[in-house]
N, C-alpha and C positions, 0 to 999 in steps of 0.2 A: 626429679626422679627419672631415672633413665628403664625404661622396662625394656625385657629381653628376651626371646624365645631361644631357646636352643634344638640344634635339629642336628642328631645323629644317629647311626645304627646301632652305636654301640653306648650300652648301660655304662658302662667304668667312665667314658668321655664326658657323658652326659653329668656325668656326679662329680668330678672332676672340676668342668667348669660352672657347674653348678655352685659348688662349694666357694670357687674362685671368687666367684660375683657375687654372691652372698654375704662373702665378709667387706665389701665391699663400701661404703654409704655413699648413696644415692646411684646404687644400681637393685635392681630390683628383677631376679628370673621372676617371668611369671607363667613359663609352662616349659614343655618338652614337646617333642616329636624325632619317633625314630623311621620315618620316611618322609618323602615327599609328598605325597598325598597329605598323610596325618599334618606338614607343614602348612600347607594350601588352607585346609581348613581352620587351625589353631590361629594362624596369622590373622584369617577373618574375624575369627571369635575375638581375639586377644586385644588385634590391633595393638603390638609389640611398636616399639622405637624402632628397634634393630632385629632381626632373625638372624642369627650366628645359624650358618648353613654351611654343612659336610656336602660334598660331590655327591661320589659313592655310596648308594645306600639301593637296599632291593626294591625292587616296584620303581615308581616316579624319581627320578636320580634329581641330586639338587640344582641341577642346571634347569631341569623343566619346572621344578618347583619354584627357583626364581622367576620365569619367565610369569608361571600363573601368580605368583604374589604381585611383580609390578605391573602388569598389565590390568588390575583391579583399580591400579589409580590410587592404593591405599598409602599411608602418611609410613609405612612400615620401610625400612631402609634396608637392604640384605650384604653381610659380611659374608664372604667364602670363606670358608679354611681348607686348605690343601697343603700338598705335600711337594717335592720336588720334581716327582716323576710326573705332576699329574699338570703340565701347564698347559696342556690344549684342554685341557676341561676348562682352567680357570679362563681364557679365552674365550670361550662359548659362553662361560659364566657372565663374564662381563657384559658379552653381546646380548645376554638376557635383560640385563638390567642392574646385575648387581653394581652396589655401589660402592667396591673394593673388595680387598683378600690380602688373609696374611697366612705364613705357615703355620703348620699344624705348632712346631716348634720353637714357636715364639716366645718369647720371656710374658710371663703374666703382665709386666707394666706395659706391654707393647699392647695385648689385645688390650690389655683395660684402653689403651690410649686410642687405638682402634673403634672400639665401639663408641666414646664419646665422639670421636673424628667423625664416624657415619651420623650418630644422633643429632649432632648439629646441621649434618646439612652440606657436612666437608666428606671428603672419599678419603680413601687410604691405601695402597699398595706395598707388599713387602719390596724393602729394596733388592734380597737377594733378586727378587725373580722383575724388580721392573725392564732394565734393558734386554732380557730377552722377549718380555710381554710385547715391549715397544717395537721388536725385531718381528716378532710374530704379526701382528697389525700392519708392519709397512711389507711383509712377504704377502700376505693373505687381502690386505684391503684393495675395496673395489679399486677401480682405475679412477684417475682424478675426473669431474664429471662438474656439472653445474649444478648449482640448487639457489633456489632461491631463498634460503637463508641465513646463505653469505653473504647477497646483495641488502639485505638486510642493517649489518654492519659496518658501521666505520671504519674508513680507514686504522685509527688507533684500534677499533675493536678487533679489528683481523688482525694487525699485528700483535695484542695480547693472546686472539685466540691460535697465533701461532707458536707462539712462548709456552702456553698451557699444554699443546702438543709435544713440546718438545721437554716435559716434564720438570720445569721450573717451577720453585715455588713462587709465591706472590713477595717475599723481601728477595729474591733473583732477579724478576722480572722488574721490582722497582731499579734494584740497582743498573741492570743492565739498559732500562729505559732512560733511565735517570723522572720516575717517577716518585713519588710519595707511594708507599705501603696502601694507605687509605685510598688513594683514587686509583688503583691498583684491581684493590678488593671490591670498588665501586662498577672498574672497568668490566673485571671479571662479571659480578651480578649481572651487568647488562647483556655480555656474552651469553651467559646460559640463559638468560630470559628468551633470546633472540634465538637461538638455535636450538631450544625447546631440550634442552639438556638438563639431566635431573644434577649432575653434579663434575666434576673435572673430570673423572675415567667416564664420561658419556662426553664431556668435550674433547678429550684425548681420542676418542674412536671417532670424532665426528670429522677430526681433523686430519687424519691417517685415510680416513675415506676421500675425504675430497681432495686427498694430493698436496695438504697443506702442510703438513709436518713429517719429515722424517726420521730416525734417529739420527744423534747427532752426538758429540763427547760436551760433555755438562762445560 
C-alpha cells in the first residue's frame, strides 16, 4: 500500500486527486494539507510514502516545505506538481530535496505512475519541462570544483554517474555501455550510496555541480 499525503491551497485540487487515488488499489490518501506548515507537520504525523506537494500556497510555499520534510531524515518522498510558467520554482524544489515533479496537467496514469516511481525509491520528471530543467542546472551550477565523493567512485561509477547526468535511462546506459540492465541498476545503487544521493534528480544535481554532465541531444 502506497500512502499519500496531498498538499494544496486549493479545496477542488485536493478532492480531485483525492478522488483520483482513492479509486485507485493499493494507494491509499491518508490526509491533506493546504500550506506548508500544515505539510511539515501532517508529513511527521502521517509518515506518508510520498507528499504530492503544490509550489504556491500562502504562509510556508512548498519549496520550504520540502526542504523541512527532507531534512528530518523521514522515509517520506516529495512529488512537485507545477505548471509551465513556474520552472524556477521547480528548480529550487529539487534543490530542496524533492525527489521529482510533473505538471499540474498530466494524464492521471502519468501521476499514478509518478507516485509509484517516487514510492520506490526511483525519481520522476516531466518530460516537457526536463531539457530545459537540465539547461537551468548547467546555467545556474556551481563551477566544477573537487569533492571527495567523486574520488570515492570508480572509474565505471563516474562514467555511469555521468550517463545519469546526462539523463539516460538505465536500458540507454546498458545499451550504450554495452552493459546488462542488472549490473547497470547495481552500478547505479552504488553511485547513490557513494555520493549520498537520495535518488537520480539528486545524482543529476550532483553532477551538473561538479562540471560532470552537461546537456547534451539523447
Amino acid at each position: 500500500m502506497t500512502t499519500v499525503l496531498i498538499v494544496d491551497d486549493q479545496p477542488l485540487q485536493r478532492y480531485g486527486f483525492r478522488m483520483l487515488l482513492d479509486s485507485v488499489p493499493g494507494t491509499e490518501v491518508v490526509g491533506e494539507a493546504a500550506h506548508g506548515a500544515e505539510a511539515v507537520r501532517r508529513a511527521a504525523l502521517l509518515r506518508p510514502d510520498v507528499v504530492l506537494m503544490d509550489i504556491r500556497m500562502p504562509g510556508m510555499d512548498g519549496i520550504e516545505a520540502t526542504r523541512r520534510i527532507v531534512a528530518t531524515g523521514a522515509r517520506s518522498r516529495v512529488l512537485v506538481l507545477t505548471t509551465f510558467d513556474l520552472d524556477e520554482y521547480v528548480h529550487a524544489a529539487l534543490r530542496a530535496g524533492a525527489s521529482g515533479f510533473l505538471l499540474k496537467d498530466a494524464r492521471p496514469d502519468e501521476l499514478l505512475a509518478g507516485i509509484r516511481a517516487v514510492a520506490g525509491g526511483d525519481a520522476v520528471i516531466a518530460p516537457a519541462l526536463t531539457r530545459r530543467l537540465l539547461d537551468e542546472f548547467a546555467r545556474y551550477g556551481r563551477a566544477p570544483a573537487d569533492d571527495p565523493r567523486v574520488d570515492r567512485l570508480t572509474e565505471r561509477e563516474r562514467e555511469i554517474l555521468v550517463a545519469i547526468g546526462k539523463g539516460w535511462t538505465n536500458g540507454e546506459i546498458a545499451a550504450r555501455l554495452v552493459l546488462s540492465e542488472s549490473t547497470v541498476k547495481t552500478h547505479v545503487g552504488r553511485v547513490l550510496a557513494k555520493t549520498g544521493a537520495r535518488d537520480r534528480v539528486q545524482a543529476v544535481i550532483f553532477a551538473y555541480d561538479l562540471g560532470l554532465a552537461r546537456p547534451s541531444a539523447r
